[in-house]
DODO-488026 format. One line per field, with one value per residue (C-alpha): x, y, z; residue in three letters. Coordinates in nm, 3 decimals. Layout:
<atoms>
xx c(X|...)
yy c(Y|...)
zz c(Z|...)
residu c(Ala|...)
</atoms>
This chain:
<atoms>
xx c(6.564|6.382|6.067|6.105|5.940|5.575|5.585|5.276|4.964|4.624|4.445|3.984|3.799|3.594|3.893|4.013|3.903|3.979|3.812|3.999|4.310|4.354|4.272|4.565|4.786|4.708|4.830|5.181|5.190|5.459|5.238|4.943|4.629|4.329|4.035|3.846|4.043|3.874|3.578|3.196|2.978|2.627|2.458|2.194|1.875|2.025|1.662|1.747|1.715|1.420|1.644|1.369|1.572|1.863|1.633|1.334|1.239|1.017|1.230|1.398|1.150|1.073|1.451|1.384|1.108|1.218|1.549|1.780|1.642|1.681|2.050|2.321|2.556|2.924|2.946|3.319|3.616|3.671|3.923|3.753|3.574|3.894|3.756|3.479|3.212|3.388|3.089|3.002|2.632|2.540|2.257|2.113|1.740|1.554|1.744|2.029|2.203|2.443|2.766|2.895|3.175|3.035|3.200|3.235|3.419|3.101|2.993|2.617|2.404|2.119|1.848|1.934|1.630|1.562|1.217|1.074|1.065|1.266|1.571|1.844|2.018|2.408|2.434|2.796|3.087|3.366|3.345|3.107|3.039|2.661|2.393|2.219|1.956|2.075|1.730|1.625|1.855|1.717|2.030|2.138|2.462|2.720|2.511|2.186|2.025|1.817|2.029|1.827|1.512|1.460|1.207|1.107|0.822|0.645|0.703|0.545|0.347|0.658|0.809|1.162|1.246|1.089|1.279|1.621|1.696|1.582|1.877|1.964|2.165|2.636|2.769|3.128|3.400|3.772|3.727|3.454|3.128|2.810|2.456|2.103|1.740|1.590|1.567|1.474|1.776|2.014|2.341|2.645|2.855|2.552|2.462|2.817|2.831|3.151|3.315|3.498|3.663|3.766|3.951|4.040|4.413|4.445|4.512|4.235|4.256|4.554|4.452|4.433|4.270|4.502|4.317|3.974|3.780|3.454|3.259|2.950|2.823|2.570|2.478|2.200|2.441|2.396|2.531|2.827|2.809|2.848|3.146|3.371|3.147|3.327|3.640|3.530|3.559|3.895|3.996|3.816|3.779|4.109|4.381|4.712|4.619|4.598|4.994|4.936|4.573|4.386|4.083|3.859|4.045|3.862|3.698|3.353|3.192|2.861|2.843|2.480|2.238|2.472|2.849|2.999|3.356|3.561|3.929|4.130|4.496|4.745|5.106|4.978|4.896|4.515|4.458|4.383|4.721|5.007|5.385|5.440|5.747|5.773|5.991|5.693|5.471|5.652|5.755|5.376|5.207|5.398|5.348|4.998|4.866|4.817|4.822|5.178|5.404|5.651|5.509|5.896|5.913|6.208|6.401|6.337|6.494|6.334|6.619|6.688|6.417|6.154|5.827|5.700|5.456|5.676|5.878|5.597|5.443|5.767|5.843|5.499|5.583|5.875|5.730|5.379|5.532|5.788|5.501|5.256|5.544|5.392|5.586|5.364|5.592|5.252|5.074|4.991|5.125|4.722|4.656|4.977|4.870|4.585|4.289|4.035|3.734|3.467|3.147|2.850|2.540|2.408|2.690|3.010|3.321|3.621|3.966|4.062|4.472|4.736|4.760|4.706|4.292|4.029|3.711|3.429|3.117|2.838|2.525|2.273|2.226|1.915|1.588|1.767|1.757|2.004|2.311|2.544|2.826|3.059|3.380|3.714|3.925|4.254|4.417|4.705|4.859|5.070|5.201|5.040|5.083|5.229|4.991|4.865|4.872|4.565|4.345|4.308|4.088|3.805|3.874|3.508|3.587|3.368|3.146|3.355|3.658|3.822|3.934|4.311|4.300|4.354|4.741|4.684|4.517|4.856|4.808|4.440|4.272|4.356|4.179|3.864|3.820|3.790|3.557|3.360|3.327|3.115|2.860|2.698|2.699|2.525|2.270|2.200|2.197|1.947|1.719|1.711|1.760|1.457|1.527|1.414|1.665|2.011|2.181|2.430|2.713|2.648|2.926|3.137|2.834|2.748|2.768|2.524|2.319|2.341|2.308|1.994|1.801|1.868|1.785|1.477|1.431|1.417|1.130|0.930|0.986|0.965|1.107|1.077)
yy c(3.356|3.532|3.369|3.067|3.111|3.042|2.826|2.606|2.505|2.616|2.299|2.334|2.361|2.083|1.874|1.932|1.748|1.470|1.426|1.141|1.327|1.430|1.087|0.980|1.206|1.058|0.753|0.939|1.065|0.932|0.932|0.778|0.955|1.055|0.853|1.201|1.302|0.999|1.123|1.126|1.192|1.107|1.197|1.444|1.543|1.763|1.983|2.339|2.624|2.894|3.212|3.349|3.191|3.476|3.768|3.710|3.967|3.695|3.456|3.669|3.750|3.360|3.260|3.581|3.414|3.000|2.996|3.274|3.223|2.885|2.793|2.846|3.152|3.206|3.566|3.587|3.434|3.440|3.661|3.930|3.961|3.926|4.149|4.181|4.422|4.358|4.344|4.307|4.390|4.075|4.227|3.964|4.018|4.232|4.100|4.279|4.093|4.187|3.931|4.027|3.869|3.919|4.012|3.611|3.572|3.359|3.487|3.545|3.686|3.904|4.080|4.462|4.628|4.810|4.681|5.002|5.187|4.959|5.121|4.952|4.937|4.939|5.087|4.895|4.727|4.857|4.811|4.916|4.877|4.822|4.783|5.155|5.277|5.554|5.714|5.727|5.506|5.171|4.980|4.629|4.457|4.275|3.904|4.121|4.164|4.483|4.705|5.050|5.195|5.605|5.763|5.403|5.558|5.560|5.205|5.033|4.807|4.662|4.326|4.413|4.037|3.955|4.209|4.096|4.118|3.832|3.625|3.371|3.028|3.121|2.793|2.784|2.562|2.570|2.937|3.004|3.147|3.086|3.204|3.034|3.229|2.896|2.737|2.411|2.389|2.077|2.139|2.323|2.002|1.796|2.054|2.057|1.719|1.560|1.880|1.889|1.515|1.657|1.935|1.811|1.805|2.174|2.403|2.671|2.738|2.852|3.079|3.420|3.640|3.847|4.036|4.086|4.283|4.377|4.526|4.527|4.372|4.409|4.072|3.822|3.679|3.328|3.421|3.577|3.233|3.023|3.215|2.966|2.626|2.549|2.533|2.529|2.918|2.910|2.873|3.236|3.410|3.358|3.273|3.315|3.019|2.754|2.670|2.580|2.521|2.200|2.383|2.141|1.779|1.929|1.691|1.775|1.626|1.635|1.553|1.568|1.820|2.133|2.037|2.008|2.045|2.084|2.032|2.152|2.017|2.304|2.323|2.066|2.246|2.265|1.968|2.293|2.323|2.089|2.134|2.375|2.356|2.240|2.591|2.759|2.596|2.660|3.016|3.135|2.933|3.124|3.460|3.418|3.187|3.393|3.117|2.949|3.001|3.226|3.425|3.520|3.330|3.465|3.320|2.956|2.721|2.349|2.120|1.832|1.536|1.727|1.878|2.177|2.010|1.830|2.122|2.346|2.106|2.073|2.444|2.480|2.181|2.337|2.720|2.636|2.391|2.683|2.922|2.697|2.492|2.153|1.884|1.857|1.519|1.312|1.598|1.520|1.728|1.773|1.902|2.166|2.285|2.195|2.404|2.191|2.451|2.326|2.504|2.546|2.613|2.854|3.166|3.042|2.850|2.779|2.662|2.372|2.244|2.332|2.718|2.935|2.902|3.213|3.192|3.400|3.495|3.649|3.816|3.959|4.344|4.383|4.326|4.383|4.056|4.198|4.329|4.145|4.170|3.963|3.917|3.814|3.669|3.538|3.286|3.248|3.069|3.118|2.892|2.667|2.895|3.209|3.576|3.565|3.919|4.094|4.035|4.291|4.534|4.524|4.690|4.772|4.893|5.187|5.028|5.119|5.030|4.675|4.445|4.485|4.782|4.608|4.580|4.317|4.052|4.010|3.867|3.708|4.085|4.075|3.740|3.823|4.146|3.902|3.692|4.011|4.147|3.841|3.887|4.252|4.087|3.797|4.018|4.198|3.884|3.696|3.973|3.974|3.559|3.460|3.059|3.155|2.865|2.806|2.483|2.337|2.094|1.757|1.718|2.007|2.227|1.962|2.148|2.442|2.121|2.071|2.418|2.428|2.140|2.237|2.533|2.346|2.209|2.497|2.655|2.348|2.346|2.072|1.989|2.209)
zz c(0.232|-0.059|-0.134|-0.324|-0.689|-0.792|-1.044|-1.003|-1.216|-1.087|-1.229|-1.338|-1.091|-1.127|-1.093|-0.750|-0.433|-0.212|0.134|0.230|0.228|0.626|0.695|0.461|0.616|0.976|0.874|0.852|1.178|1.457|1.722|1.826|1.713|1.893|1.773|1.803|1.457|1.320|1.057|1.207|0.889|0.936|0.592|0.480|0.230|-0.053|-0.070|-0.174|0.142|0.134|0.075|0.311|0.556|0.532|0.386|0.581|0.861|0.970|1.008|1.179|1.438|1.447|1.548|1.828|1.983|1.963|1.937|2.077|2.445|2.424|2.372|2.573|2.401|2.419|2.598|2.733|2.884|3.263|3.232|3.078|3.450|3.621|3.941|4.165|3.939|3.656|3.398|3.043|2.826|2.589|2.344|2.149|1.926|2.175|2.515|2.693|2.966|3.241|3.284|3.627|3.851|4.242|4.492|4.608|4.280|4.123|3.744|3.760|3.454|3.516|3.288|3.213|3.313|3.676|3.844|3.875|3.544|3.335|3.216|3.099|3.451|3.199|2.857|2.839|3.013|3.304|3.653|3.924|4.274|4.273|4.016|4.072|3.827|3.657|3.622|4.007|4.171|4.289|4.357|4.339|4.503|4.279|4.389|4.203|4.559|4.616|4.830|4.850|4.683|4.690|4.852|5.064|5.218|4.911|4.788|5.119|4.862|4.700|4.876|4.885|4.962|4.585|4.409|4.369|3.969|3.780|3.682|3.408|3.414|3.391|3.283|3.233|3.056|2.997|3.064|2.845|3.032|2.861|2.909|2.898|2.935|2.956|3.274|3.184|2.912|2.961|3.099|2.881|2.912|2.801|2.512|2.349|2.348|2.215|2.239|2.607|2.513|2.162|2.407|2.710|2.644|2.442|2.745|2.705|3.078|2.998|2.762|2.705|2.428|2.271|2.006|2.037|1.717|1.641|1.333|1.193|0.896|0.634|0.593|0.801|1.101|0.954|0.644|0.847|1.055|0.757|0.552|0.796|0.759|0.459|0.274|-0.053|-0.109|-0.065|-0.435|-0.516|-0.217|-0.059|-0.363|-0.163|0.071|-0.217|-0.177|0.182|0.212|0.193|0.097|-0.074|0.030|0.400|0.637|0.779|1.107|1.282|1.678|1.804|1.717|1.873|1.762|1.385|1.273|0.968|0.948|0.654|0.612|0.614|0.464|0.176|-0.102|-0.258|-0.491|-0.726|-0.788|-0.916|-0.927|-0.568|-0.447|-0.053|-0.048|-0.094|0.117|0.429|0.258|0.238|0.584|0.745|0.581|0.485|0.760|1.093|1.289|1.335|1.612|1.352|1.054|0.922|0.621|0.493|0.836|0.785|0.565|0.506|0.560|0.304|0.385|0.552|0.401|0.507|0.689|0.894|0.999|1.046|1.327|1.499|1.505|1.646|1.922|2.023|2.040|2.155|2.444|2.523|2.546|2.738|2.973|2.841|2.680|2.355|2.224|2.234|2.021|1.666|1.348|1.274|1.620|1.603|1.250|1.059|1.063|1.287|1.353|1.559|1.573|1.865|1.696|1.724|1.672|1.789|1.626|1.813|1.625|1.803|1.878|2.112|2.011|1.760|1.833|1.689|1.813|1.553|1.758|1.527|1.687|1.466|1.489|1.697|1.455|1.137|0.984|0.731|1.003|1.225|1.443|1.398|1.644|1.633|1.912|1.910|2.202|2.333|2.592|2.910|3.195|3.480|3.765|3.614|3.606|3.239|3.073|3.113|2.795|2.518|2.534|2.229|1.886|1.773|1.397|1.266|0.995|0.693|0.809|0.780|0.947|0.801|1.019|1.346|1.365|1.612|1.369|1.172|0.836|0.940|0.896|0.460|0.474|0.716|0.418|0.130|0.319|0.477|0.101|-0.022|0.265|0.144|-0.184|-0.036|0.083|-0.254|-0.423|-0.156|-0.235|-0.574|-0.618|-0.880|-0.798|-0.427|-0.312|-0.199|-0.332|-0.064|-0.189|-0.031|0.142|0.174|0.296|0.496|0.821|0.666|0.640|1.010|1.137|0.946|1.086|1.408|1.375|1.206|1.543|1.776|1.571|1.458|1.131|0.886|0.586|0.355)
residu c(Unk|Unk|Unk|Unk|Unk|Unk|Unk|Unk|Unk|Unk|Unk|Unk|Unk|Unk|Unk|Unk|Unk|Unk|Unk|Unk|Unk|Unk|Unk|Unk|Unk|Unk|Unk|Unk|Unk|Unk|Unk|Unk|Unk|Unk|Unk|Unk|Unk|Unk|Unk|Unk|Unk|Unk|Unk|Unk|Unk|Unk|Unk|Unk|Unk|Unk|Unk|Unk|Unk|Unk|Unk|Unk|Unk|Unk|Unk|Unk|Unk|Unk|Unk|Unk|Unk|Unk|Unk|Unk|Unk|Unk|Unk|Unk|Unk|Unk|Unk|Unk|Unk|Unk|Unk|Unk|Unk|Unk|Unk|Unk|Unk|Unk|Unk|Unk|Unk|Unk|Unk|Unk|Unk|Unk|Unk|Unk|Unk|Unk|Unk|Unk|Unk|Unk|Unk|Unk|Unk|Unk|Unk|Unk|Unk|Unk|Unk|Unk|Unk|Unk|Unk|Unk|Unk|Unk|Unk|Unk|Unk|Unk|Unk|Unk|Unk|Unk|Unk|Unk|Unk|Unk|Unk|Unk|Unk|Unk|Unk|Unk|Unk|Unk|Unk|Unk|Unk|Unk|Unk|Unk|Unk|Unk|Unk|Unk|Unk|Unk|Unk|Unk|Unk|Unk|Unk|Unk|Unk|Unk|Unk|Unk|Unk|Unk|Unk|Unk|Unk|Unk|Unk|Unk|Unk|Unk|Unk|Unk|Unk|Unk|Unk|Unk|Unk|Unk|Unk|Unk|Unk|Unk|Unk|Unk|Unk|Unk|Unk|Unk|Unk|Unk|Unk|Unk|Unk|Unk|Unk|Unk|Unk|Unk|Unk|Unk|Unk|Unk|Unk|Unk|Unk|Unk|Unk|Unk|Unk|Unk|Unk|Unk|Unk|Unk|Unk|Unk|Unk|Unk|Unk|Unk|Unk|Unk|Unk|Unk|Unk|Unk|Unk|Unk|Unk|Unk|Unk|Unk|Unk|Unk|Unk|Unk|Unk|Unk|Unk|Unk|Unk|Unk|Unk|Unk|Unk|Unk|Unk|Unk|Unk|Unk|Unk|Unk|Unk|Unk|Unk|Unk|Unk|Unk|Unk|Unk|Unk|Unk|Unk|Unk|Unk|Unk|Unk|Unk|Unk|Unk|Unk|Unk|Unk|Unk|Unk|Unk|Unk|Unk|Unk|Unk|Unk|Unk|Unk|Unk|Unk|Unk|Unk|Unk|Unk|Unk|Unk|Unk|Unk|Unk|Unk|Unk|Unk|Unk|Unk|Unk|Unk|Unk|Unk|Unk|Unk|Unk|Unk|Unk|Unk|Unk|Unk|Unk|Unk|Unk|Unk|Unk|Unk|Unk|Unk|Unk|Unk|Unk|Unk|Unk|Unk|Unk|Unk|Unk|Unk|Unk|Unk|Unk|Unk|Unk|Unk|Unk|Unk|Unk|Unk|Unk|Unk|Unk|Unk|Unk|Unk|Unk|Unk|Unk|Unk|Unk|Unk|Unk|Unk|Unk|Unk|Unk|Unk|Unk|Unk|Unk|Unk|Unk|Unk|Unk|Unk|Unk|Unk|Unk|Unk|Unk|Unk|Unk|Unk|Unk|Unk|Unk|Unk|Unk|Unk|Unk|Unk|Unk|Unk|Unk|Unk|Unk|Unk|Unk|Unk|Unk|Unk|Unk|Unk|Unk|Unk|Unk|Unk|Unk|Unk|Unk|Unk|Unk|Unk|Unk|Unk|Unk|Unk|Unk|Unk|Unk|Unk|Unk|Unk|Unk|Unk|Unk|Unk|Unk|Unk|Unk|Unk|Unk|Unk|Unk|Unk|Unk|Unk|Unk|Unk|Unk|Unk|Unk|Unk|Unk|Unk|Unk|Unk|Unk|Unk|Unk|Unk|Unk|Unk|Unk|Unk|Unk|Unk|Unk|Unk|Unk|Unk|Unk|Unk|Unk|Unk|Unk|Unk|Unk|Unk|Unk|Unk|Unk|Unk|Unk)
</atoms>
């Protein structure tokens, strides 16, 4: 099938928006919805942000020192580490960490720096037998236990039974390992709060990345962080969604201090437009979206008495419960299609739902305050009891390139490069801003809002 014609209006801007809307379309669905979809708005201040907050060096140094070693970070998924030694390097402000699978199969987390001279003990990933200094060879086993020091004569006044490498706190859940430098922080379950209920019944420990890409950005990492905590942008920044994309009708939660969420209806059209045919819908969710279990529109006809929405969440139930080898009859046409993106302050957001999931990790870039990395990952799942593919390997991008470089990302790497070219322009424009503030929409930058006054929290700040 060709694609259907475009002949919609694109109404003011001022005119579009209706929050209530994914509640409204609950209310259609056949089966009986989780009360986790219901909305969980708790209200905030509408005070204008310091831009010092994004363009700030000290700031920067501030979140260094109070926050970062404080919360518990999103480093990998188990099966990244699949084998004993398997190991990755998580850099974050000033810290380097080794993520290590033992040789008892337990993921530990250890501090990259030798005892003796402090070099970095890795300078990246593989696999390894032992931890051995590079520089003059103390070694550590795979548990971070001194093995062997050179020259032993000569080190008579160090207690080799206190020099096993410092270690941090390896939490795990649904396959998701997580690292803490604070011993005294509460437990991962207890810090994402609602989050493992909202999940319990998506699979993830069945998952499997299947893309993983990485670049660097010119932009402060919460700016990166909070190009996704909204739907508002949609309209300008990303114009080929509005036939499919619920952009400003989205519905934004809060959960506790470390958990918010927005869900965006997909295969309604935008309340910015008027007049698109359901043809078109399902035509361009499937072309533009990224994220559905087929992205052929041209091989998919909507029968006579369906909307696209409908037919998109069954074709997802039927492919997604193929791919996964559960019966998905109970599952929701929300939970098989809509965008529901949960976020874990203070870097990570995970699309929730029974596949289709990206998880965006942004780090900042060392003690620039005004560079990032920001990741990619795409899930996917495979059967209970059946060998998963082995994940893919990381796509670091050279700085210049984009994102709709990586193959891999499918029609999601044209929409990451319109939102990646606001953020350098963010940073210009934070610079040179005269007002000194940011303005946040009440509600639909509500969970900006959020981020900030917990962030507010790990460094003792006040109101501003």
């Amino acid at each position: 099938m060709n694609k259907p014609a475009e002949k919609f209006e694109m109404l003011p801007q001022g005119q579009a928006g209706n929050p209530a809307l994914f509640q409204a379309l609950l209310e259609q669905e056949t089966v009986p919805v989780p009360d986790y979809l219901a909305s969980s708005h708790p209200g905030f201040r509408d005070d204008d942000l310091s831009v010092e907050r994004y363009a700030s060096a000290a700031f920067h140094r501030l979140e260094a020192e109070k926050m970062w070693p404080r919360t518990w970070q999103f480093v990998c998924r188990e099966e990244q580490l699949p084998k004993s030694g398997d190991h990755l390097v998580y850099d974050i402000v000033g810290h380097s960490v080794i993520v290590m699978r033992g040789d008892d199969g337990l993921i530990r987390a250890f501090h990259n720096s030798c005892l003796h001279r402090g070099r970095a003990l890795r300078m990246n990933g593989g696999t390894v037998r032992e931890l051995k200094c590079p520089y003059h060879g103390f070694t550590w086993d795979l548990r971070g236990k001194l093995a062997s020091i050179p020259c032993e004569w000569d080190f008579k006044h160090l207690d080799q039974g206190k020099s096993d490498l410092p270690a941090l706190r390896v939490e795990s859940w649904l396959g998701f390992v997580f690292i803490n430098m604070d011993e005294n922080a509460p437990p991962l379950l207890d810090y994402l709060d609602a989050l493992p209920q909202h999940f319990r019944d998506y699979g993830f420990e069945q998952s499997v990345i299947i893309a993983h890409v990485q670049r660097r950005v010119p932009s402060n990492w919460k700016v990166a962080q909070e190009a996704f905590m909204e739907s508002m942008h949609a309209r300008v920044t990303h114009p080929q969604l509005m036939t499919f994309t619920a952009d400003c009708d989205s519905q934004y939660d809060m959960y506790g201090d470390n958990i918010s969420r927005s869900v965006t209806p997909m295969a309604v059209p935008s309340t910015h437009t008027r007049g698109v045919a359901e043809s078109l819908v399902l035509h361009d969710i499937l072309e533009e979206s990224g994220r559905m279990a087929d992205s052929d529109g041209g091989a998919h006809r909507l029968p006579e008495g369906l909307t696209a929405r409908q037919y998109i969440g069954e074709l997802n139930r039927k492919i997604f419960g193929e791919v996964s080898g559960r019966d998905l009859s109970h599952a929701t046409l929300a939970e098989l299609q809509d965008a529901i993106l949960y976020s874990i302050f203070p870097n990570t957001q995970i699309w929730a739902g029974y596949c289709g999931n990206i998880i965006y990790r942004v780090i900042p870039d060392g003690d620039n305050h005004e560079s990032c990395i920001f990741d990619v990952m795409l899930l996917w799942r495979h059967k209970e009891g059946e060998v998963p593919p082995p994940p893919a390997r990381l796509n670091r991008l050279p700085d210049d390139q984009p994102f709709s470089a990586a193959a891999e990302l499918g029609a999601l790497g044209p929409v990451f490069d319109q939102d990646m070219n606001n953020l350098g322009a963010m940073t210009k424009g934070l610079r040179a801003s005269k007002k000194g503030r940011v303005t946040l929409a009440s509600y639909q930058e509500s969970r900006i809002r959020h981020h900030h006054e917990t962030l507010d929290k790990y460094l003792g700040l006040g109101s501003e």
